[in-house]
C-alpha positions in Angstrom: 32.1 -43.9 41.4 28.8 -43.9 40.2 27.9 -43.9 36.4 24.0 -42.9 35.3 23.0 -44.2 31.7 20.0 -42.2 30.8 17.8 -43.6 28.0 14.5 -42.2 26.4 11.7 -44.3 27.1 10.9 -47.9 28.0 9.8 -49.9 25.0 10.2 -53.4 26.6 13.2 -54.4 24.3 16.1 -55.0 26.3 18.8 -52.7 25.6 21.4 -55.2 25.6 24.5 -52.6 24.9 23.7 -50.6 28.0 22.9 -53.8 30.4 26.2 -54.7 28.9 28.3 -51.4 29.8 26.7 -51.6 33.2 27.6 -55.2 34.1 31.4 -54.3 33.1 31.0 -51.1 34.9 29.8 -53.0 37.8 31.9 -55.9 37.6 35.2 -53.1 38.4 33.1 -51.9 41.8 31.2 -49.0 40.2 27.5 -48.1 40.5 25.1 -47.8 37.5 22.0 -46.2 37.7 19.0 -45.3 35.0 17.4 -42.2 34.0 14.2 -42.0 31.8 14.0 -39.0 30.1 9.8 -39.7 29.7 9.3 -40.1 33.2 12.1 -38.9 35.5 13.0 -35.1 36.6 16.6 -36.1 35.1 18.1 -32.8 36.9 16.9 -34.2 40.2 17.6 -38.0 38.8 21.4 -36.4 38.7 21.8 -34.6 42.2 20.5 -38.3 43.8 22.9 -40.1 42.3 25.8 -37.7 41.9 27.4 -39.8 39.0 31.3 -38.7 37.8 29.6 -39.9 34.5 26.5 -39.5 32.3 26.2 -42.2 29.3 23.4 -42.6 26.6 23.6 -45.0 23.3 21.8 -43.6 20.5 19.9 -44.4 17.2 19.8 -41.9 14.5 16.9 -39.7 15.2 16.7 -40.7 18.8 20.3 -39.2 19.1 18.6 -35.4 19.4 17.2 -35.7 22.8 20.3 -36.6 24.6 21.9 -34.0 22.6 19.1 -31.3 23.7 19.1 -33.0 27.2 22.8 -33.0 27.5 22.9 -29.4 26.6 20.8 -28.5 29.9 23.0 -31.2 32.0 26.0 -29.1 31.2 24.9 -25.8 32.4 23.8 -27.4 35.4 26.8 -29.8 36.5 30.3 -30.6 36.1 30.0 -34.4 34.8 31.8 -36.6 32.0 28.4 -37.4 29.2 29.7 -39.7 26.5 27.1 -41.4 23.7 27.6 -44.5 22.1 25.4 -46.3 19.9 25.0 -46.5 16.2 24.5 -42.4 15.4 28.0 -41.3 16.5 29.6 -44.6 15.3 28.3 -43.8 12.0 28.5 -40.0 12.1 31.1 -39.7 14.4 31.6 -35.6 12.8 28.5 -35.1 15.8 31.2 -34.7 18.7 32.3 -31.4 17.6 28.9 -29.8 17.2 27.9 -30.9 20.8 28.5 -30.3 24.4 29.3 -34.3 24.7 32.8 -34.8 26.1 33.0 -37.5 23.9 31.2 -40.2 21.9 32.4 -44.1 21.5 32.7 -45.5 18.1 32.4 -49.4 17.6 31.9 -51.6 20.1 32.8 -50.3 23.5 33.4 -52.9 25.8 37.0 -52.4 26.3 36.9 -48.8 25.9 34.3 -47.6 28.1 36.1 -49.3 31.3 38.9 -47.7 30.4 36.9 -44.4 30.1 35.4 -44.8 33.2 38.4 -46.2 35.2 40.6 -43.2 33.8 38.2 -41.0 35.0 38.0 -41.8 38.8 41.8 -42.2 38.8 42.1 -38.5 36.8 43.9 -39.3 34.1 43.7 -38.3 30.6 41.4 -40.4 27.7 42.7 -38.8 24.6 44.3 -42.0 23.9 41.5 -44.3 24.5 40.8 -46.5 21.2 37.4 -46.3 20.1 37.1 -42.7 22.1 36.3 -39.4 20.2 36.8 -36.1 21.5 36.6 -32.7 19.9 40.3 -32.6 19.4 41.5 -36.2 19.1 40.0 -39.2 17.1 41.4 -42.3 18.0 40.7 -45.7 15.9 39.3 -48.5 16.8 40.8 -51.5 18.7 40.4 -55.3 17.3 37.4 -56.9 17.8 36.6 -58.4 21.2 37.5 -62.1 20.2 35.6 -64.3 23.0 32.2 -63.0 23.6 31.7 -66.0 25.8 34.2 -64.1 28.6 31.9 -61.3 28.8 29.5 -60.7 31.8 26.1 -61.8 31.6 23.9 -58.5 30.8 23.2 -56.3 33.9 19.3 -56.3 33.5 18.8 -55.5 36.9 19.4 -52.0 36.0 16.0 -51.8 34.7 14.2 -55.0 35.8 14.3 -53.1 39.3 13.5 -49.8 38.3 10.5 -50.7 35.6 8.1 -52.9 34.5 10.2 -54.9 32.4 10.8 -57.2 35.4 7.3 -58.5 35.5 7.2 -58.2 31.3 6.8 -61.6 30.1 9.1 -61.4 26.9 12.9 -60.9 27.5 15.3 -60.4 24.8 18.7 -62.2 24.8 21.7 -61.8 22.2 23.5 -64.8 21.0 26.1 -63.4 18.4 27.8 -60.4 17.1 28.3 -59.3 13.7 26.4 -59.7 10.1 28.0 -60.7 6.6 25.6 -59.4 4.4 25.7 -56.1 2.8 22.2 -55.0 2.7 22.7 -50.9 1.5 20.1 -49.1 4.3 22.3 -51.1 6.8 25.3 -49.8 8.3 26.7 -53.5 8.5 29.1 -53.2 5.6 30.7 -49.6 7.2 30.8 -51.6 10.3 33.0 -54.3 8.2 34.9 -51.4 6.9 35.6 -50.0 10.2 37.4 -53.3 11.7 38.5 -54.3 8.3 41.6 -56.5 9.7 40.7 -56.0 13.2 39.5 -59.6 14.2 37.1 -61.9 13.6 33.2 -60.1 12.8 31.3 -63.2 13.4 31.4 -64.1 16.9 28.7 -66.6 18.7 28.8 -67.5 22.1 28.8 -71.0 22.8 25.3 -72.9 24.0 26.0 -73.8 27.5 26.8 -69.5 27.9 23.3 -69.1 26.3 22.4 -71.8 28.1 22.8 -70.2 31.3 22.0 -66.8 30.6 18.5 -67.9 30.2 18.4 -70.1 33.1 20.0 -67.3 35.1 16.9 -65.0 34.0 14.7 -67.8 34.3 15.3 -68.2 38.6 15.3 -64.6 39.3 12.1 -62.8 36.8 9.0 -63.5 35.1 9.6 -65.7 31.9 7.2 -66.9 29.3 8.6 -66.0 26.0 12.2 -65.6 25.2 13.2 -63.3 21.6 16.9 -63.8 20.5 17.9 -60.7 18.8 20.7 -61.4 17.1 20.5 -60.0 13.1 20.6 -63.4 11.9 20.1 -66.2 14.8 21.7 -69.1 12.9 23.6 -69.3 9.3 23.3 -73.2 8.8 22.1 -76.3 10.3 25.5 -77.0 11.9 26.3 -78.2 15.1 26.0 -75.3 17.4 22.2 -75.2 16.1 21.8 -79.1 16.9 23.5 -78.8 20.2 21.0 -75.9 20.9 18.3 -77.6 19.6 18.6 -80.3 22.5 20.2 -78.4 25.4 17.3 -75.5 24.9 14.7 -77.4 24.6 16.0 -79.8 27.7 16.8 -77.1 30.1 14.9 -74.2 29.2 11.8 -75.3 27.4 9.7 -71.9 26.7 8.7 -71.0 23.2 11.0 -68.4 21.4 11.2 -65.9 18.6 14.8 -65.7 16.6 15.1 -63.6 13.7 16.5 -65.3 10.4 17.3 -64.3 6.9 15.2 -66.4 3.8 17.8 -67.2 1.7 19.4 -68.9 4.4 16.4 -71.5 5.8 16.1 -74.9 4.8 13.7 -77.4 5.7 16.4 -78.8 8.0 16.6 -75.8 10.0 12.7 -74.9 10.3 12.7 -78.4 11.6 15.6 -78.4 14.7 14.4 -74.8 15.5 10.2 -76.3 15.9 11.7 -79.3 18.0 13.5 -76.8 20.5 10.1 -74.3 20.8 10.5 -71.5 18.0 7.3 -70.5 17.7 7.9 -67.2 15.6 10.3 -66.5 13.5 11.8 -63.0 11.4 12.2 -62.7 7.9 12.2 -59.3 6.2 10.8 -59.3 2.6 11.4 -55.3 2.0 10.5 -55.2 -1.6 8.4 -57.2 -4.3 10.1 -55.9 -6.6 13.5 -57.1 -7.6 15.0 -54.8 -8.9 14.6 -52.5 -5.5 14.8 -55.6 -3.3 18.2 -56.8 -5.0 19.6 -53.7 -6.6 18.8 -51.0 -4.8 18.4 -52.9 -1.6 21.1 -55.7 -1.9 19.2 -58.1 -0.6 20.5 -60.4 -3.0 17.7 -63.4 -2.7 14.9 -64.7 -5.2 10.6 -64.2 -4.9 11.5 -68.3 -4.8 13.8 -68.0 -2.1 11.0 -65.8 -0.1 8.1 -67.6 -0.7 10.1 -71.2 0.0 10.9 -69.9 3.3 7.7 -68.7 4.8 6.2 -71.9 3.3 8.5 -74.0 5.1 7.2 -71.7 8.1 3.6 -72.8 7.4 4.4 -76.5 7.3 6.0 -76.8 10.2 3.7 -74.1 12.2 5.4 -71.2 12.7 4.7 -67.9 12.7 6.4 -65.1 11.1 6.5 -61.8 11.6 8.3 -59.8 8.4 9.5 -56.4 7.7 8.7 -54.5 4.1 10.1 -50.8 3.4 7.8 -48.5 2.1 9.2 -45.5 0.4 12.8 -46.5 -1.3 14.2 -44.4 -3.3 12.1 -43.8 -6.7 9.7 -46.4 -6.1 5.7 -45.8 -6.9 2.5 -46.7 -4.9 2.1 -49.7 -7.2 5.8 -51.1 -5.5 4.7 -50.3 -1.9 1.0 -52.0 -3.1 2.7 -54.9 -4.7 5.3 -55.6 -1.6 1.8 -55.7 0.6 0.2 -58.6 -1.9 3.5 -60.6 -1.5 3.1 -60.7 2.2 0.0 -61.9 1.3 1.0 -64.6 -0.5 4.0 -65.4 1.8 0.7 -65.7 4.8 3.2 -63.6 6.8 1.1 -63.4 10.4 2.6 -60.3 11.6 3.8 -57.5 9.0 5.2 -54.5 9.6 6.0 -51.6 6.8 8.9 -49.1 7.8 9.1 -46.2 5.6 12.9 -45.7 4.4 14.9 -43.6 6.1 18.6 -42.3 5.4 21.2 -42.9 7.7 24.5 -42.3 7.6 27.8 -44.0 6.6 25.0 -46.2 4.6 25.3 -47.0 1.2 21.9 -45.8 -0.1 22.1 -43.4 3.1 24.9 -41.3 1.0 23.7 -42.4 -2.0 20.3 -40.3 -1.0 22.9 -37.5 -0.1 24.6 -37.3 -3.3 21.6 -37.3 -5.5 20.3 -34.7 -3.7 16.9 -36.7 -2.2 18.0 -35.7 1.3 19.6 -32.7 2.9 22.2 -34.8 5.3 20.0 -32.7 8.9 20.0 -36.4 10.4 18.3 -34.6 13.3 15.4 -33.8 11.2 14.7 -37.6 11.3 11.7 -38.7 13.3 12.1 -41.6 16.1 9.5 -44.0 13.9 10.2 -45.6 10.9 5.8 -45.1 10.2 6.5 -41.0 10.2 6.7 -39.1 6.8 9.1 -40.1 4.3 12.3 -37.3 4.2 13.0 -38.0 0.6 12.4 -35.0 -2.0 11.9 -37.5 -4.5 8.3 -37.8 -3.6 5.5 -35.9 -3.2 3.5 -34.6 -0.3 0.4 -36.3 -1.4 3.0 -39.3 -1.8 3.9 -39.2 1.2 0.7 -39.4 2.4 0.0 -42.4 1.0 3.3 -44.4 2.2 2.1 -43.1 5.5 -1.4 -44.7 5.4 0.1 -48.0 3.8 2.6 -47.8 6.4 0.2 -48.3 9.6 -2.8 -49.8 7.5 -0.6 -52.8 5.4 0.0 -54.3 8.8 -4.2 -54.8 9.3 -4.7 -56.2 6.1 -1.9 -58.3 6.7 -3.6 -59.8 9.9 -7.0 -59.7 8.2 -6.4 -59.9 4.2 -10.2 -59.6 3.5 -9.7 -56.2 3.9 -7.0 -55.4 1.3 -9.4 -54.0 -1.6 -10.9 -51.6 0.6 -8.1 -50.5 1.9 -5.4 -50.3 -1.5 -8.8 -48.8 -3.1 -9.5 -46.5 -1.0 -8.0 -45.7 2.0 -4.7 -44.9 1.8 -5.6 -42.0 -0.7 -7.8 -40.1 2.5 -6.0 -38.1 4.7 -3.9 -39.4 8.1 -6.3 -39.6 10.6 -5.8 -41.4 14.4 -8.8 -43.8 13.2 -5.5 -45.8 11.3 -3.1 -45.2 13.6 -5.3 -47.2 16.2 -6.6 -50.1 13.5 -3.1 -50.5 13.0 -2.1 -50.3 16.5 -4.8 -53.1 18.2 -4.0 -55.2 14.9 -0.4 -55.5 15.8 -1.6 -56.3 19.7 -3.5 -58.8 18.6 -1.4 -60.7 16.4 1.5 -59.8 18.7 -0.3 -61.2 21.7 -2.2 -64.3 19.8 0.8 -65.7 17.3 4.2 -64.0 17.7 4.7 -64.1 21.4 2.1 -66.2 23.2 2.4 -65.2 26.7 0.0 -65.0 29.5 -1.3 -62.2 32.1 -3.9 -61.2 34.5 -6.2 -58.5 32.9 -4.8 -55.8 35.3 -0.9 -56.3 34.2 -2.0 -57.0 30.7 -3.9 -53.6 30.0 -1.5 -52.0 32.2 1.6 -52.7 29.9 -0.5 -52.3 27.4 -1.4 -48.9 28.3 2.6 -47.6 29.0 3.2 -49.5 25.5 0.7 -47.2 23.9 2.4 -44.5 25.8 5.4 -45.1 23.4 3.9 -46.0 20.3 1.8 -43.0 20.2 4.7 -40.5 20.5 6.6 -42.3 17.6 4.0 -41.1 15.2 3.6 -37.8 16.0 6.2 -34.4 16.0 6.4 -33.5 19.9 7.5 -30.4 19.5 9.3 -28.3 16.7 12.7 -29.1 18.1 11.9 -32.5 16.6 12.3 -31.5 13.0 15.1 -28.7 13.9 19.1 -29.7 13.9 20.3 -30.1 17.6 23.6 -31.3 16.6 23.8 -34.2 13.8 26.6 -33.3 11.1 25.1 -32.5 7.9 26.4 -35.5 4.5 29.6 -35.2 3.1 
């Protein structure tokens, strides 16, 4: 039968859950097919394909348009539509208040099969672990133990419908799971979910990564390769030395891996340069200790911080790091002095998410309880640059973390300009003058330091120009139904 996963936009970041779903879907003789809800006519998308089953994975905030899509799919056909994806795993209450048929919590290898397979045979998935529907909540199953049995992604699903074939940079997963309990994170509810239900760390081994990459390597376009795991390796241990060699023997392209700073040592900056890492992640999120450690439980030291991205700047690599604007009850002279410590850390690529509440969190409910946020998930915008939703500041506030927000990442890239801009510029009004400072600042350090990849001028304005496509509508309200509840559960 034929299954169609319908996603929101292309953002060139491959969705590894759905590539995932489709190769097991695949790998039992059904079809998989894509619908993009920015460019397709999904009604027409549907009577092509006929699918028995409609499937989207969703984010909080993104989870509203395949609700409000979903709604329309159901007048017009009789199909199965299930969501996965962090929003229902996390709020899970959103099943009842929607025309979904049912929503998968945790990971949904095993489970979706079974979904699907039940389906074409007709039989009943009440009982399914992991499945939700509006009359029976089932738990979850263990852990899938040996991520090293599972399919190789399907990307074909959208390397041959989109430009993400020809796109330079593609995205692999090495792992599963995170040990850290950061509280704007849902990893420690995730923890709670599968408390006693296997093993949370899982890695596959390097000759599977191995021959992923080389399997993506003969077939498409590759100049950059970003691993995408939360934390790419915990210590310099064996895996990461066998890596090291096979990687840089076999593959030999540069790559990006995202890393934690309390966990890099000199050792490991140093088997990471040899195999090609030529950017590396390391969220900072606060300068201030008390929100980075107490509020934010990041639980590491300014030493810590500024000992890793130094490391980084011996050995020559570039870093690209993450700083939240807007937690709860800090001022402008917090979000001002997180900006000075990227600074000081010579972070090449910054980025300055404005805090956001989402659910099962522990600052999420926290937010809930105090009263700083109403619980209308749905109310939330798709970018993490957008308004702050917390009561706990004011509109001209707001304003500001907005400005910082987009304008921190240019004086990140060019520092001169910080006086100007902390002085001055973040107290005018939003206008689309920062949006696009920040926006060809970001390309340009993107394109330059963080993933060095080459293109003729055609392909590279092109991509450029569908990128903008998708940036642009992340910082602005579409319509009203994006600040109107289309079907998240309220807190508590």
């Amino acid at each position: 039968m034929n299954i169609l996963f319908i996603v929101k936009a292309i953002d060139f970041i491959d969705p590894q859950g759905i590539m995932q779903l489709s190769a097991l879907a695949k790998a039992k003789g059904h079809g998989t097919f894509l619908g993009i809800l920015d460019r397709d006519d999904i009604m027409r998308k549907i009577r092509e394909v006929d699918p028995r089953v409609i499937a989207y994975s969703a984010t909080t905030g993104e989870h509203k348009y395949y609700l409000e899509i979903n709604k329309e799919i159901k007048k017009q056909f009789d199909v199965f539509t299930i969501m996965g994806g962090p929003h229902v795993t996390f709020n899970p209450e959103c099943v009842d208040n929607s025309t979904l048929d049912a929503i998968c919590v945790g990971e949904g290898d095993e489970a979706f099969v079974e979904v699907i397979e039940a389906i074409e045979n007709g039989k009943d998935i009440s009982h399914i672990e992991n499945i939700h529907t509006k009359t029976q909540k089932n738990n979850v199953r263990r852990l899938y133990p040996d991520i090293d049995k599972l399919p190789f992604p399907d990307r074909k699903i959208f390397y041959d419908s989109t430009e993400m074939k020809n796109f330079p940079i593609k995205s692999f997963m090495v792992s599963r799971g995170c040990p850290y309990n950061c509280s704007y994170c849902f990893n420690h509810a995730f923890r709670e979910m599968y408390r006693g239900q296997g093993k949370l760390l899982r890695r596959n081994s390097v000759g599977r990564v191995i021959d992923e990459i080389l399997e993506v390597k003969r077939n498409y376009p590759l100049q950059v390769i970003k691993f995408y795991d939360d934390i790419f390796v915990f210590s310099d241990d064996e895996w990461l030395r066998d890596f090291s060699r096979e990687y840089k023997e076999k593959i030999g392209l540069p790559f990006h891996c995202l890393m934690r700073a309390n966990l890099v040592t000199e050792e490991i900056v140093k088997l990471l340069k040899s195999a090609g890492c030529v950017s590396m992640s390391m969220s900072i999120e606060a300068a201030n200790p008390h929100l980075r450690n107490e509020i934010l439980k990041r639980n590491m030291t300014d030493e810590q911080l500024y000992k890793a991205f130094d490391l980084c700047v011996k050995y020559g690599i570039k870093t690209f790091a993450n700083s939240i604007m807007g937690i709860p009850f800090s001022t402008i002279e917090d979000d001002i002095a997180t900006l000075d410590m990227n600074i000081k850390c010579k972070v090449s690529l910054a980025e300055f998410p404005i805090y956001f509440p989402y659910p099962r969190t522990e600052l999420g409910e926290m937010c809930c309880e105090k009263g700083l946020f109403d619980g209308n998930y749905s109310s939330l915008h798709m970018s993490y640059q957008y308004r702050s939703p917390l009561n706990c500041f004011t509109e001209k506030h707001k304003s500001i973390q907005r400005n910082l927000s987009l304008l921190g990442t240019v004086v990140a890239a060019f520092p001169f300009l910080r006086n100007p801009v902390v002085k001055y510029l973040i107290y005018l009004p939003y206008n689309i003058v920062f949006y696009w400072l920040y926006l060809l600042s970001k390309i340009y350090v993107v394109k330059t330091k963080i993933y060095p990849f080459r293109l003729a001028a055609a392909d590279f304005f092109g991509m450029i120009s569908k990128s903008v496509k998708v940036d642009k509508f992340k910082h602005v309200v579409k319509n009203k139904k994006d600040n109107q509840n289309t079907g998240g559960a309220d807190c508590g």
